[in-house]
mmCIF entry with sequence, helices, sheets and N, C-alpha, C, O atoms, coordinates in Angstrom:
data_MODEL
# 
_entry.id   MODEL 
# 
_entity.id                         1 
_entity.type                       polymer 
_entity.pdbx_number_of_molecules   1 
# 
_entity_poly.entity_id                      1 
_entity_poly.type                           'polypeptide(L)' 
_entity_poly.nstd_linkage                   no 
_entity_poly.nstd_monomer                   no 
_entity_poly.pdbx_seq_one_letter_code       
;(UNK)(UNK)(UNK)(UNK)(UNK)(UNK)(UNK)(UNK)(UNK)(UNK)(UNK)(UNK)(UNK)(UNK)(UNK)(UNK)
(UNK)(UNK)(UNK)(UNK)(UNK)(UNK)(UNK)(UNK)(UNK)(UNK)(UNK)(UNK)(UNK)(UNK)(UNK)(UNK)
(UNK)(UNK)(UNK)(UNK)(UNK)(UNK)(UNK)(UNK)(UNK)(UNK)(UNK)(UNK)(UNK)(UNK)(UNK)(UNK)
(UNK)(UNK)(UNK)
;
_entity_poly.pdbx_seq_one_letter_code_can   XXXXXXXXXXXXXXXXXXXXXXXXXXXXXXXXXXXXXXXXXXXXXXXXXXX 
_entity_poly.pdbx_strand_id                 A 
# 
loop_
_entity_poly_seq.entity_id 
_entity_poly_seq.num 
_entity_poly_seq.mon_id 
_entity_poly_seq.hetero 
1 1  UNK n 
1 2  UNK n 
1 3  UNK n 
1 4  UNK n 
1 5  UNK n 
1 6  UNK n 
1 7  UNK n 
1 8  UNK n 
1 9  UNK n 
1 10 UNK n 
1 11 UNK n 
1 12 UNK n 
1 13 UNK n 
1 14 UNK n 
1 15 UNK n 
1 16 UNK n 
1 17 UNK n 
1 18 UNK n 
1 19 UNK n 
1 20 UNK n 
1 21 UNK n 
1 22 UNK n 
1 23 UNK n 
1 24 UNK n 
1 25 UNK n 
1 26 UNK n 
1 27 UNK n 
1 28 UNK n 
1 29 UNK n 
1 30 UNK n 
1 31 UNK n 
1 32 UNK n 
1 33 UNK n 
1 34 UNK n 
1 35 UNK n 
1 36 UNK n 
1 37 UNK n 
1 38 UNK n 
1 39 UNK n 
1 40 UNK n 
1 41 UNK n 
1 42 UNK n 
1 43 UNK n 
1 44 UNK n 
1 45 UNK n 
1 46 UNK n 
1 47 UNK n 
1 48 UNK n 
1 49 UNK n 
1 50 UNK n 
1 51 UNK n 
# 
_struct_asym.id          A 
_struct_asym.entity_id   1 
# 
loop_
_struct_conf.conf_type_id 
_struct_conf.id 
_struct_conf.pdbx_PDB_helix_id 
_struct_conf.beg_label_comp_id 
_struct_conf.beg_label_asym_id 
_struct_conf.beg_label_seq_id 
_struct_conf.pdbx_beg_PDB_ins_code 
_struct_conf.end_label_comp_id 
_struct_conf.end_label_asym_id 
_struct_conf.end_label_seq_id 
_struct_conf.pdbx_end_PDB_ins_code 
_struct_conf.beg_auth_comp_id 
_struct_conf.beg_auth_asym_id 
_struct_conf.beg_auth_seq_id 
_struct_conf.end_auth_comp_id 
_struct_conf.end_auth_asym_id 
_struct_conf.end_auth_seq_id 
_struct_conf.pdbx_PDB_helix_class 
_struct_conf.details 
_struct_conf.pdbx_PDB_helix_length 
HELX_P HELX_P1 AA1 UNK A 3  ? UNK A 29 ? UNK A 3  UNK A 29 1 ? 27 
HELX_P HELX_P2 AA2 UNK A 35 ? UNK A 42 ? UNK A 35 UNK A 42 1 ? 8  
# 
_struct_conf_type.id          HELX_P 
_struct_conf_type.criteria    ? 
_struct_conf_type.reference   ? 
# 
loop_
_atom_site.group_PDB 
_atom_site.id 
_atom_site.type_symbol 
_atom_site.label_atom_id 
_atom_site.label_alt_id 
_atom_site.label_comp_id 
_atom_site.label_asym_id 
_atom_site.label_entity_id 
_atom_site.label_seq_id 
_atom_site.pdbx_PDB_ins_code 
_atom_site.Cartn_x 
_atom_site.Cartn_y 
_atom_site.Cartn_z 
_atom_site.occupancy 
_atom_site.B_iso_or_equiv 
_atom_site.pdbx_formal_charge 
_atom_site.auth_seq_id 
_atom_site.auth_comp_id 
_atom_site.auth_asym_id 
_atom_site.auth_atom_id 
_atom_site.pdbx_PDB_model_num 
ATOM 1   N N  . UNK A 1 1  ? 201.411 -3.984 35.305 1.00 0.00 ? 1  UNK A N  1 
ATOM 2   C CA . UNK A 1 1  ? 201.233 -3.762 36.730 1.00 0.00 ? 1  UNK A CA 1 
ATOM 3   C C  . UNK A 1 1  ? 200.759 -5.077 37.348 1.00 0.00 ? 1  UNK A C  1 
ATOM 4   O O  . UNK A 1 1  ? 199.842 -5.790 36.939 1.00 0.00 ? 1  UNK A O  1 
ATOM 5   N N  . UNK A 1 2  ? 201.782 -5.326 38.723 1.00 0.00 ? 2  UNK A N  1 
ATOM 6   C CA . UNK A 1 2  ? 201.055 -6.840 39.005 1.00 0.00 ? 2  UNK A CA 1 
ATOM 7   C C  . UNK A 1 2  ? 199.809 -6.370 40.121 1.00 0.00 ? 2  UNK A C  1 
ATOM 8   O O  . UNK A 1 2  ? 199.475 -5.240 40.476 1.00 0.00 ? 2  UNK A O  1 
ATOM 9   N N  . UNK A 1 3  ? 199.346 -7.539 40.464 1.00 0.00 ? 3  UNK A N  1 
ATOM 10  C CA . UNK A 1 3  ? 198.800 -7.515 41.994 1.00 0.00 ? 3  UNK A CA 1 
ATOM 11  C C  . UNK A 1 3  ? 199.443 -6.626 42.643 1.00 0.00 ? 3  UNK A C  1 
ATOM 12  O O  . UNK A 1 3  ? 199.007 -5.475 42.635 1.00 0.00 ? 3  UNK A O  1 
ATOM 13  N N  . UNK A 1 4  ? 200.392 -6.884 43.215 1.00 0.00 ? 4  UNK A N  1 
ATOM 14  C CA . UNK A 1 4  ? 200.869 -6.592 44.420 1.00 0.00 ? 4  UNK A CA 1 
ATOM 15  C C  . UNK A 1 4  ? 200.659 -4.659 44.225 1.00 0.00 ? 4  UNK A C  1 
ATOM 16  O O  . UNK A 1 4  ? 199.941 -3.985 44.963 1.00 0.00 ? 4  UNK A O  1 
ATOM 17  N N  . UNK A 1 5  ? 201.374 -4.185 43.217 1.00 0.00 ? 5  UNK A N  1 
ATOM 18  C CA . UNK A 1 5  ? 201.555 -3.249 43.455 1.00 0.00 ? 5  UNK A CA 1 
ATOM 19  C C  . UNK A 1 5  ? 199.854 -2.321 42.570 1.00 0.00 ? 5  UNK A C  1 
ATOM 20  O O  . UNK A 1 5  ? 199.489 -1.145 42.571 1.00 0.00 ? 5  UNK A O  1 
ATOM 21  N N  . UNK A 1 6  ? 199.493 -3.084 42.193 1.00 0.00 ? 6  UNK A N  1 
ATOM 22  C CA . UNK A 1 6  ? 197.654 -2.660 41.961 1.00 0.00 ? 6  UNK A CA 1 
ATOM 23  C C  . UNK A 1 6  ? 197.101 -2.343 43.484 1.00 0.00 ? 6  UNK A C  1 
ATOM 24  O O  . UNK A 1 6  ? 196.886 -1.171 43.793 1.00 0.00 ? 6  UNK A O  1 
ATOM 25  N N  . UNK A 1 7  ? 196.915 -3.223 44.265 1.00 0.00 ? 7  UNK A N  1 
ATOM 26  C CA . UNK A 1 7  ? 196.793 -3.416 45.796 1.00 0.00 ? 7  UNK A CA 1 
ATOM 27  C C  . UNK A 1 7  ? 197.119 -2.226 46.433 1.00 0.00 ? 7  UNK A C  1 
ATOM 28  O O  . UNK A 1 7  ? 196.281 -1.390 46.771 1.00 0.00 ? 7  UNK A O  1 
ATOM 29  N N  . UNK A 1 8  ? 198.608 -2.104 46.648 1.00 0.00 ? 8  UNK A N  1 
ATOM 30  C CA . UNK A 1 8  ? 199.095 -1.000 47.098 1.00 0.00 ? 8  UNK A CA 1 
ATOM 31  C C  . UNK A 1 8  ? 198.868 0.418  46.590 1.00 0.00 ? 8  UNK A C  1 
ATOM 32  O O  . UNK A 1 8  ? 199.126 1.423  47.252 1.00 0.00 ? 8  UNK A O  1 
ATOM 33  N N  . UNK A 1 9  ? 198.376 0.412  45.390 1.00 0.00 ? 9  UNK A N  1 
ATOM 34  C CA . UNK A 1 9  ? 197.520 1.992  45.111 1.00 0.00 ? 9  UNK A CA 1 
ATOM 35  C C  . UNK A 1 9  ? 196.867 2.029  45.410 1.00 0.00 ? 9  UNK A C  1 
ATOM 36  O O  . UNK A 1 9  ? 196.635 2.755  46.377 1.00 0.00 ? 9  UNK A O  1 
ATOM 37  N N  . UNK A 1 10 ? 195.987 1.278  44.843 1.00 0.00 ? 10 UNK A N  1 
ATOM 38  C CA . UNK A 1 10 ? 194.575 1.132  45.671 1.00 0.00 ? 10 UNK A CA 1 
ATOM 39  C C  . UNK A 1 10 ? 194.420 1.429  46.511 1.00 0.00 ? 10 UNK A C  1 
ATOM 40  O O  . UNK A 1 10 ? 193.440 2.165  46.635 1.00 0.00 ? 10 UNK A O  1 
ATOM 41  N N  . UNK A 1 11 ? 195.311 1.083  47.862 1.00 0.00 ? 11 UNK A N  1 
ATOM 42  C CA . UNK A 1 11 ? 195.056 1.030  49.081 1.00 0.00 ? 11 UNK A CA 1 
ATOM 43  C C  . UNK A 1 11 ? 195.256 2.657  49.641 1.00 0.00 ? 11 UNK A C  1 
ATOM 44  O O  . UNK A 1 11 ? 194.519 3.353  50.338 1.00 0.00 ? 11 UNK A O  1 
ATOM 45  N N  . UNK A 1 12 ? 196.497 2.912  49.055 1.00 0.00 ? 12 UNK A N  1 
ATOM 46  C CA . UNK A 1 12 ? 196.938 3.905  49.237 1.00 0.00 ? 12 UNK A CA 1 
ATOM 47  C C  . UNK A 1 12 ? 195.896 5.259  48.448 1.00 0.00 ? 12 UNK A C  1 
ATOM 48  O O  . UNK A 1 12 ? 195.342 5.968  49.288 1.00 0.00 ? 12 UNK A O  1 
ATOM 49  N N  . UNK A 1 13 ? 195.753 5.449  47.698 1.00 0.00 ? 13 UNK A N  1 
ATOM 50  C CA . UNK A 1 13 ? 194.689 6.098  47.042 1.00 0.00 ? 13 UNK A CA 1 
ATOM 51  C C  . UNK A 1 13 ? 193.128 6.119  47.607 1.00 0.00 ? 13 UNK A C  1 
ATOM 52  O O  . UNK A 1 13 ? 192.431 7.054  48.003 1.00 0.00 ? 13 UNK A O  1 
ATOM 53  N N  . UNK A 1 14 ? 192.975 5.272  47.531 1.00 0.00 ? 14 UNK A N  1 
ATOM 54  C CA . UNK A 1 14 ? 191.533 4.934  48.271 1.00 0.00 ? 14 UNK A CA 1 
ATOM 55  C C  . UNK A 1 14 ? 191.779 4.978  49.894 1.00 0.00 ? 14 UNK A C  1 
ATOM 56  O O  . UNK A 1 14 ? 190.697 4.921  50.478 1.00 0.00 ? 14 UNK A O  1 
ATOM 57  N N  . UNK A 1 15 ? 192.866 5.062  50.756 1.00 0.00 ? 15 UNK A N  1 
ATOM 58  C CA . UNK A 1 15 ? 192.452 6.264  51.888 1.00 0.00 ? 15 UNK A CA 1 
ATOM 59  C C  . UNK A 1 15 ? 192.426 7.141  52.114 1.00 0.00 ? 15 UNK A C  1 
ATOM 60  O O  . UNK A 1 15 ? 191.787 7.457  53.117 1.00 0.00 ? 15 UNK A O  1 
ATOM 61  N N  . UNK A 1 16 ? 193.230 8.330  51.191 1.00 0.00 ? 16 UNK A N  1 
ATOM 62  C CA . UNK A 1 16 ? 193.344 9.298  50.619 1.00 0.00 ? 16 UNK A CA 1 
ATOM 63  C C  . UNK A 1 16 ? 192.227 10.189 50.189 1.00 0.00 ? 16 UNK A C  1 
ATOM 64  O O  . UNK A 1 16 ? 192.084 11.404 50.329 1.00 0.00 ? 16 UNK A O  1 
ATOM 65  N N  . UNK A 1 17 ? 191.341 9.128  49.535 1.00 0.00 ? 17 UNK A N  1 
ATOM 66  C CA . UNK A 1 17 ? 190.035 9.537  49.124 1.00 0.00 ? 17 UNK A CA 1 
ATOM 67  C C  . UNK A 1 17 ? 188.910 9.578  50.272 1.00 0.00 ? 17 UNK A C  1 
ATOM 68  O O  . UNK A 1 17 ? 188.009 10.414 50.344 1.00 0.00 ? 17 UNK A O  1 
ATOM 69  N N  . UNK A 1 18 ? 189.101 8.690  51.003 1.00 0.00 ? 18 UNK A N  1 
ATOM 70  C CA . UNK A 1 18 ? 188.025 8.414  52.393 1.00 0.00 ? 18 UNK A CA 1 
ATOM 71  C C  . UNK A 1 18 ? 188.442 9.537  53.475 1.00 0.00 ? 18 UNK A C  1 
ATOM 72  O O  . UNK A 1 18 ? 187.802 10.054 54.389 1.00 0.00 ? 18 UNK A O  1 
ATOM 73  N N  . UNK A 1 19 ? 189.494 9.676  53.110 1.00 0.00 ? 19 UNK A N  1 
ATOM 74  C CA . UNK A 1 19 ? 189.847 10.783 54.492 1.00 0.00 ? 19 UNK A CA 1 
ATOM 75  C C  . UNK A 1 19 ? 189.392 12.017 54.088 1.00 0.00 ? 19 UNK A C  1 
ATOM 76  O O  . UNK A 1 19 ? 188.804 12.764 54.870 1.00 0.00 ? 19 UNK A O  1 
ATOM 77  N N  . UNK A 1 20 ? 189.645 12.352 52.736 1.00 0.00 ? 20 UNK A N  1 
ATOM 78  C CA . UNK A 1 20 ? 188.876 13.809 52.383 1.00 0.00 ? 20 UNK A CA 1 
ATOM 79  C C  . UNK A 1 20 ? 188.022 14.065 52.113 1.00 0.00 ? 20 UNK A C  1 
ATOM 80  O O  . UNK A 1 20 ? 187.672 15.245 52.143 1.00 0.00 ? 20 UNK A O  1 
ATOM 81  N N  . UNK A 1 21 ? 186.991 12.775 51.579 1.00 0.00 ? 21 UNK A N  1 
ATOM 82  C CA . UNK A 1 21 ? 185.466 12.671 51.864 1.00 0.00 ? 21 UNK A CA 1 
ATOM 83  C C  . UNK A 1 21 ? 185.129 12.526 53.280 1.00 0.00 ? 21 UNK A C  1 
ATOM 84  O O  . UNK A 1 21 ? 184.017 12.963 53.573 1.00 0.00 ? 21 UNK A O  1 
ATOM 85  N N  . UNK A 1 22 ? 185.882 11.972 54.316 1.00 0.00 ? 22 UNK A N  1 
ATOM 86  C CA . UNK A 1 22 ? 184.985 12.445 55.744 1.00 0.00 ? 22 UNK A CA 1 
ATOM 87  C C  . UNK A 1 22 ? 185.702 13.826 56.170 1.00 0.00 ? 22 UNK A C  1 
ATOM 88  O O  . UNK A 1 22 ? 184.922 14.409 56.923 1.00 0.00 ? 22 UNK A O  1 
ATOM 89  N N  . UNK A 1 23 ? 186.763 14.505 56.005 1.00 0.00 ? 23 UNK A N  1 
ATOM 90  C CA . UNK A 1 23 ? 186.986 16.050 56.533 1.00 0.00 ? 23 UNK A CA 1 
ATOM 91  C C  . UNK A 1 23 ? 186.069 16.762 55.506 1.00 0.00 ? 23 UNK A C  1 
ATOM 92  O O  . UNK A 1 23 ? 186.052 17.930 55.896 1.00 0.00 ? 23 UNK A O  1 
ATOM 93  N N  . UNK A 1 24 ? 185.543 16.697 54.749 1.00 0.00 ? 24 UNK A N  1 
ATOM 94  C CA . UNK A 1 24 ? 184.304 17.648 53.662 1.00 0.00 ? 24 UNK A CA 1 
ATOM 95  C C  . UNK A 1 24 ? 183.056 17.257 54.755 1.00 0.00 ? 24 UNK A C  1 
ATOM 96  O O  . UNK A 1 24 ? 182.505 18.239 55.251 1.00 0.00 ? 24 UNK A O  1 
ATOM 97  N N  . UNK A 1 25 ? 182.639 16.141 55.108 1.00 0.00 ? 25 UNK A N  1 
ATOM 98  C CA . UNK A 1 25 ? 181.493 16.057 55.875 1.00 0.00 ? 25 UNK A CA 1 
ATOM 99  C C  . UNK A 1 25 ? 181.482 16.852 57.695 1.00 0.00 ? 25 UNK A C  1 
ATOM 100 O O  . UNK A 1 25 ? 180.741 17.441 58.481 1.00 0.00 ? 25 UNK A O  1 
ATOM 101 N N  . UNK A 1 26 ? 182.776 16.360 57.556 1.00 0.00 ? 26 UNK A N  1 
ATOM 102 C CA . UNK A 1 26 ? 182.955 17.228 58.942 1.00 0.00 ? 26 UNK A CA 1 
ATOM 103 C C  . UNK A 1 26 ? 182.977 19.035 58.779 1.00 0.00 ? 26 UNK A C  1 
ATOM 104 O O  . UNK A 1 26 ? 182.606 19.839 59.634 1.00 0.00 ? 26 UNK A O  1 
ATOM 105 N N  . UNK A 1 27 ? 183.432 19.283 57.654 1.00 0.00 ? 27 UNK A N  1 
ATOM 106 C CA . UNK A 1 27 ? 183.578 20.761 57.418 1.00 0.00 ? 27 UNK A CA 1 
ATOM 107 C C  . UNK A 1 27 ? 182.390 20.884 57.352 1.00 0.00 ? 27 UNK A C  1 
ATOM 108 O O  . UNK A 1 27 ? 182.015 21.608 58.274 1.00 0.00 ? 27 UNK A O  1 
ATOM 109 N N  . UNK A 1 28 ? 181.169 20.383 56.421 1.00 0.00 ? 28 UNK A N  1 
ATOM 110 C CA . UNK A 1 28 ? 179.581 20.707 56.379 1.00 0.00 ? 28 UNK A CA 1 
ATOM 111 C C  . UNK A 1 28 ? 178.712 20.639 57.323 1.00 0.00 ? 28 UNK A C  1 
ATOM 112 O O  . UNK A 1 28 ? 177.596 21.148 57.215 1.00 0.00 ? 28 UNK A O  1 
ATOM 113 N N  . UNK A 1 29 ? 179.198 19.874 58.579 1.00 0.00 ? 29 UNK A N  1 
ATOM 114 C CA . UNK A 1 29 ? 178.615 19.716 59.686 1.00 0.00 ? 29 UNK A CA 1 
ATOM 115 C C  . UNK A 1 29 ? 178.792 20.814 60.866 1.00 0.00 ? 29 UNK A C  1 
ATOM 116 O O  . UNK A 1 29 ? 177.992 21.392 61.602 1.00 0.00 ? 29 UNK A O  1 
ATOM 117 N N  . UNK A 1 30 ? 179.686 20.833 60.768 1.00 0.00 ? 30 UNK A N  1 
ATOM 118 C CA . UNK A 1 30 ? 180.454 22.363 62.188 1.00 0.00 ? 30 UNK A CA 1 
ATOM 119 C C  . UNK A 1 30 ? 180.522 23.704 60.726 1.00 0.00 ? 30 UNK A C  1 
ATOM 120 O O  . UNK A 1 30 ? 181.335 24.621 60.848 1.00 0.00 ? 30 UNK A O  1 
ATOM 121 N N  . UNK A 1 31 ? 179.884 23.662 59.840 1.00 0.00 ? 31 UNK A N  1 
ATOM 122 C CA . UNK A 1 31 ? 179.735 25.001 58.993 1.00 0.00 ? 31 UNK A CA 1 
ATOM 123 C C  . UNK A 1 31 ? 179.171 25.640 59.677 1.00 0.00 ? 31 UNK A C  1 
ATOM 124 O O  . UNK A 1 31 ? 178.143 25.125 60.115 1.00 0.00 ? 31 UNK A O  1 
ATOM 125 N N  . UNK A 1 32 ? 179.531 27.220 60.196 1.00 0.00 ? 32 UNK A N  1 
ATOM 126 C CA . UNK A 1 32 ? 178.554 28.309 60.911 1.00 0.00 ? 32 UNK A CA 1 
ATOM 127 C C  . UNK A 1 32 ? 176.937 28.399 60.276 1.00 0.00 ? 32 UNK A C  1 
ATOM 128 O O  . UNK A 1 32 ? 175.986 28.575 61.038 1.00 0.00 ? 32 UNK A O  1 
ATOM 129 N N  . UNK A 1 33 ? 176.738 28.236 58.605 1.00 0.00 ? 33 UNK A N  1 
ATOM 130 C CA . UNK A 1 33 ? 175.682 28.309 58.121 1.00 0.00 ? 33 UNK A CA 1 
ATOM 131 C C  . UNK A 1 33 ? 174.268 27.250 58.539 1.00 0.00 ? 33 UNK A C  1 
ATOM 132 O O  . UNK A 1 33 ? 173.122 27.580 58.845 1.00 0.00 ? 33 UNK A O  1 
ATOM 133 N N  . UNK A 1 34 ? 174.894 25.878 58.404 1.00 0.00 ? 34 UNK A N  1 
ATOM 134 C CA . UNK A 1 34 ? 174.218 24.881 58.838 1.00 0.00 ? 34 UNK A CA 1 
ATOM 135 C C  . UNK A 1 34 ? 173.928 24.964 60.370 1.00 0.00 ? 34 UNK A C  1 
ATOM 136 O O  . UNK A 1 34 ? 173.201 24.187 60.989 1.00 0.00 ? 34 UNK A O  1 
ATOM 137 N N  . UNK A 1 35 ? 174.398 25.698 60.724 1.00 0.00 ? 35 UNK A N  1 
ATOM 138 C CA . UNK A 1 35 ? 173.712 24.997 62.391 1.00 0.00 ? 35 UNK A CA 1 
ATOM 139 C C  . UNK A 1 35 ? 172.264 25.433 62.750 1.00 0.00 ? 35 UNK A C  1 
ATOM 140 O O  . UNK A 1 35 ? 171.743 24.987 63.773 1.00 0.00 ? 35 UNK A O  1 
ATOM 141 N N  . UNK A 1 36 ? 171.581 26.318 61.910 1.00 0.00 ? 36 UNK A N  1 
ATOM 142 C CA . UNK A 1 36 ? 170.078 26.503 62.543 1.00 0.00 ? 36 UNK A CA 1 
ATOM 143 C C  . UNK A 1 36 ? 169.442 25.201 61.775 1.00 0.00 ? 36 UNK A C  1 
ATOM 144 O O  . UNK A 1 36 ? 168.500 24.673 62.366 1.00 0.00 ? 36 UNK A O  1 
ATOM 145 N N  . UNK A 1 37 ? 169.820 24.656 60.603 1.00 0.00 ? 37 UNK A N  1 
ATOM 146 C CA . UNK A 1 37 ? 169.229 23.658 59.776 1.00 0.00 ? 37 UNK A CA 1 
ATOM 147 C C  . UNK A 1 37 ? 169.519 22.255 61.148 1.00 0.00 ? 37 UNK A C  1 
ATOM 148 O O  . UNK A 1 37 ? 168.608 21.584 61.632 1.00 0.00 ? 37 UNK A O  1 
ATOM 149 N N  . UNK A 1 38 ? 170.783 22.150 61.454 1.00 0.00 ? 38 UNK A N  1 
ATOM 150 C CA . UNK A 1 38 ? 170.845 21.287 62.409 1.00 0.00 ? 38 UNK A CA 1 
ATOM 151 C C  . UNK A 1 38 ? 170.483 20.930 63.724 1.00 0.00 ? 38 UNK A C  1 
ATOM 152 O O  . UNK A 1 38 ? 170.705 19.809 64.181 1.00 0.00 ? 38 UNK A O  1 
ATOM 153 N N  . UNK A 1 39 ? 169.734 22.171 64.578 1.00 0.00 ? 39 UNK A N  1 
ATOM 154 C CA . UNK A 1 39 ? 169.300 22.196 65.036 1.00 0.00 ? 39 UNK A CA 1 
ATOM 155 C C  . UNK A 1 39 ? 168.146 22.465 65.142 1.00 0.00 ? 39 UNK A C  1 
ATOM 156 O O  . UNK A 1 39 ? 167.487 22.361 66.176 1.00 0.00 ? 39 UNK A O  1 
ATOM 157 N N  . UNK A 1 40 ? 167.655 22.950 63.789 1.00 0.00 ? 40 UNK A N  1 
ATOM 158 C CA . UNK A 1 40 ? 166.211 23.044 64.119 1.00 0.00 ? 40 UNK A CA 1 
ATOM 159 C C  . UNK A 1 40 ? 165.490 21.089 63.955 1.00 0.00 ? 40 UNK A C  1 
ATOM 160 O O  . UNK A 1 40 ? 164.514 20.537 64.463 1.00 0.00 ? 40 UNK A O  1 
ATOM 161 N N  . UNK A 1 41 ? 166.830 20.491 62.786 1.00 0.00 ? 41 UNK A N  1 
ATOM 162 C CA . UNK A 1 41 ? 166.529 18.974 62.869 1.00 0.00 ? 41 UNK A CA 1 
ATOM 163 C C  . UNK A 1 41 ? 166.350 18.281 64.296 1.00 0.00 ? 41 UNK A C  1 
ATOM 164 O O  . UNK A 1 41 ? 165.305 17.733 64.646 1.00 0.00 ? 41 UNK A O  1 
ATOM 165 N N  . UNK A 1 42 ? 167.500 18.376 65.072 1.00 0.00 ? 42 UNK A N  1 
ATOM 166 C CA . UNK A 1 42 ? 167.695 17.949 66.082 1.00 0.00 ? 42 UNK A CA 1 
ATOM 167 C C  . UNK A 1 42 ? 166.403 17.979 66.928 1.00 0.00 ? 42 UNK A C  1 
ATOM 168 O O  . UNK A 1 42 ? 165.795 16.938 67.176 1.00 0.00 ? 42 UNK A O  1 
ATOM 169 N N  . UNK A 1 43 ? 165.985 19.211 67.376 1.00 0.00 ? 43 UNK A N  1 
ATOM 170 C CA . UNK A 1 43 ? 164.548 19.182 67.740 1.00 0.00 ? 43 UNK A CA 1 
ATOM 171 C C  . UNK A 1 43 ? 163.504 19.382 67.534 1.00 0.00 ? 43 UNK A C  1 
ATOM 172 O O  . UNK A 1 43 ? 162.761 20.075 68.230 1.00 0.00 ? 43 UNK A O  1 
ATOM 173 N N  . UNK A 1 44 ? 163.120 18.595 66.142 1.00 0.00 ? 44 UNK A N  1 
ATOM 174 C CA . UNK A 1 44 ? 161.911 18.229 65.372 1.00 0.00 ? 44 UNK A CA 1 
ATOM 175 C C  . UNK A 1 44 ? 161.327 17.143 66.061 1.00 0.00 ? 44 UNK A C  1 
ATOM 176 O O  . UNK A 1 44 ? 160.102 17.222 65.969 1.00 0.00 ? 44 UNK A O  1 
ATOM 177 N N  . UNK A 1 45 ? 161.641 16.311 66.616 1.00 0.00 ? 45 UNK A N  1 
ATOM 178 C CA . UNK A 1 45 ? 161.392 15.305 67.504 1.00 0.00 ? 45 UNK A CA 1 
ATOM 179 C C  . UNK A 1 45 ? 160.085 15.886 68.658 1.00 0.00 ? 45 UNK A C  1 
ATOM 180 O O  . UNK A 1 45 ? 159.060 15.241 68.881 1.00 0.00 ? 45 UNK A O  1 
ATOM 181 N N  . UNK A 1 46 ? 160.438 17.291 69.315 1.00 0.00 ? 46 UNK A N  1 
ATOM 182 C CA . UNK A 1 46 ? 160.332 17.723 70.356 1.00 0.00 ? 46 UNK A CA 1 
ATOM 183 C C  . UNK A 1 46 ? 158.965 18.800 70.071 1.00 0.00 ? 46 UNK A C  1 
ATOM 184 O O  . UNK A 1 46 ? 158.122 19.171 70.888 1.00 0.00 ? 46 UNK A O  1 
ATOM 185 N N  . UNK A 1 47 ? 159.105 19.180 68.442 1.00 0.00 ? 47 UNK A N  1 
ATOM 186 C CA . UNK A 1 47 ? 158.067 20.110 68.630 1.00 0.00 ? 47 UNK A CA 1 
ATOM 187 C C  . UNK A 1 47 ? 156.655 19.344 68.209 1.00 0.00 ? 47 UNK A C  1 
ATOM 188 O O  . UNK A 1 47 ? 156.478 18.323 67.544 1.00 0.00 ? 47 UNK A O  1 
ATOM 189 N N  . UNK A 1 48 ? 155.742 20.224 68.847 1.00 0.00 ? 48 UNK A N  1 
ATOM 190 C CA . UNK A 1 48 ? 154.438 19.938 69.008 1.00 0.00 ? 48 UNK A CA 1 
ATOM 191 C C  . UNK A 1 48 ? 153.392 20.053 68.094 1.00 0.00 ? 48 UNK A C  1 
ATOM 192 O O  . UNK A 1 48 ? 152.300 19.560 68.378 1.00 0.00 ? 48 UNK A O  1 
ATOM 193 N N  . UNK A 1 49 ? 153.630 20.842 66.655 1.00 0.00 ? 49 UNK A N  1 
ATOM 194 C CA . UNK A 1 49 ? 152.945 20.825 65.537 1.00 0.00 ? 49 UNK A CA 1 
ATOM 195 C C  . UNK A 1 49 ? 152.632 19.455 64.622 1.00 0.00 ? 49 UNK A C  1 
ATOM 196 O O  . UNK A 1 49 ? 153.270 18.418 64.437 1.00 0.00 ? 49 UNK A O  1 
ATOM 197 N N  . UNK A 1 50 ? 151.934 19.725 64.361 1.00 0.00 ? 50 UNK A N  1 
ATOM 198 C CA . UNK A 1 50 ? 151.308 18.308 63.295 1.00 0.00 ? 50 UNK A CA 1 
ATOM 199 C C  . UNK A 1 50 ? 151.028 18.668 61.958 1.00 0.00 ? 50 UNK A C  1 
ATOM 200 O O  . UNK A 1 50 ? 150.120 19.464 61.717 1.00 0.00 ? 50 UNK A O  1 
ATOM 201 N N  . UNK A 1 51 ? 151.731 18.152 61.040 1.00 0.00 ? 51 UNK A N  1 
ATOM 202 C CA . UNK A 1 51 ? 151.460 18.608 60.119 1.00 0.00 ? 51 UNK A CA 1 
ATOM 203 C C  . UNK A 1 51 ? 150.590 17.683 59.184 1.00 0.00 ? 51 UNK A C  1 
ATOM 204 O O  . UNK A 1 51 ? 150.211 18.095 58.088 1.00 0.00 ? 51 UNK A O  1 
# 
C-alpha cells in the first residue's frame, strides 16, 4: 500500500468515524432522558445553595 492510497483511507475512514462520533453526541444530548440532568446543569449557576 503506497502513500497515496494509505491517505485516502484514512481520510475517508476517519470521517466516517468523526461523523458518527458527533451524531452519538448529538443523540445523547436531545435524549428525552437527559434533559432534567441538562437542565438542572444549565442552572446550577443560578441556584442559591452553598454547599
Amino acid at each position: 500500500m503506497n502513500y497515496e492510497a494509505m491517505a485516502h483511507f484514512a481520510q475517508t475512514w476517519g470521517m466516517i468515524y468523526f461523523i458518527l462520533i458527533f451524531a452519538g453526541a448529538v443523540a445523547y444530548i436531545f435524549w428525552p432522558s437527559n434533559r432534567k440532568k441538562f437542565d438542572d446543569a444549565a442552572n446550577s449557576p443560578f441556584n442559591e445553595e452553598l454547599d
